[in-house]
N, C-alpha and C positions, 0 to 999 in steps of 0.2 A: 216788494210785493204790492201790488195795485189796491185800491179799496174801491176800487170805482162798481158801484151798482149796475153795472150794465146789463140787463134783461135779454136770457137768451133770444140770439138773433132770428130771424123771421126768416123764411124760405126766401128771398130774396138778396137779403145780408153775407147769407152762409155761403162759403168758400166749394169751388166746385172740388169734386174728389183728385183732379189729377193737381191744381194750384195747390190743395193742401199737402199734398205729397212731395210736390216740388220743396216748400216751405220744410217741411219736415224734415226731411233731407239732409239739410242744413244742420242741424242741430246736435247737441252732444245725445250719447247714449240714454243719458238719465231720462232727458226730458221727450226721446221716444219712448220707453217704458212705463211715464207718468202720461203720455197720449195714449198706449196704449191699455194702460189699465183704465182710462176714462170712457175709452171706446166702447166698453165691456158692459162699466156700470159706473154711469154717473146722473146727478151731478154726487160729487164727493167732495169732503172737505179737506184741508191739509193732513190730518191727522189721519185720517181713513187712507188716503194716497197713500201715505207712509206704511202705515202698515199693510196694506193692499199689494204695494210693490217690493215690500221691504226694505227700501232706501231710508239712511236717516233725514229725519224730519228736514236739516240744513240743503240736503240734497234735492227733494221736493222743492222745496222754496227755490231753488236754483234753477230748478228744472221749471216751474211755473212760470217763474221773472221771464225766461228764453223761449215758453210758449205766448205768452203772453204777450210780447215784445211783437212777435210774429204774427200777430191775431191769430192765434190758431187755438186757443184758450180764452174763455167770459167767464166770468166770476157775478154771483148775486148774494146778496144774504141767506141763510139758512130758512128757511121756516119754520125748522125745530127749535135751532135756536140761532138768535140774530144776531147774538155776539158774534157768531161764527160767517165766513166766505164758504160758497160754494162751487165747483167748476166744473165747467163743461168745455166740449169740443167744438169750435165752430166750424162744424163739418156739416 
């Protein structure tokens, strides 16, 4: 999993809707499920994923690494709390 601070990206950065679908496309089941529970209501942290979609925690984290890979997934710190990663959809 990434630790990189990368600040959600700027109307410019962001992946047009038919590229990000292409991208997704690609990807196992899980890590549509964690796109789409992101879609919904994010940003969310790993543990909320988990239980949002019900997938175990290892599965989330599997499914992040294969969005994330794909830039299809940003992550920043929490602002609740900073221990914690936050994620969003680069859509």
């Amino acid at each position: 999993m990434s630790t990189s601070t990368t600040a959600e990206p700027n109307h410019e950065d962001r992946l047009s809707e038919q590229e990000f679908r292409d991208r997704l496309r690609e990807l196992p089941p899980s890590a549509k499920l964690v796109a789409k529970v992101l879609e919904t209501d994010a940003p969310l942290s790993q543990g909320q994923l988990a239980e949002e979609s019900l997938l175990p925690d290892r599965t989330v984290r599997y499914a992040l690494n294969r969005l994330e890979d794909s830039d299809l997934v940003g992550s920043r710190y929490s602002f609740k709390d900073a221990r914690k990663q936050v994620y969003f959809l680069n859509t």
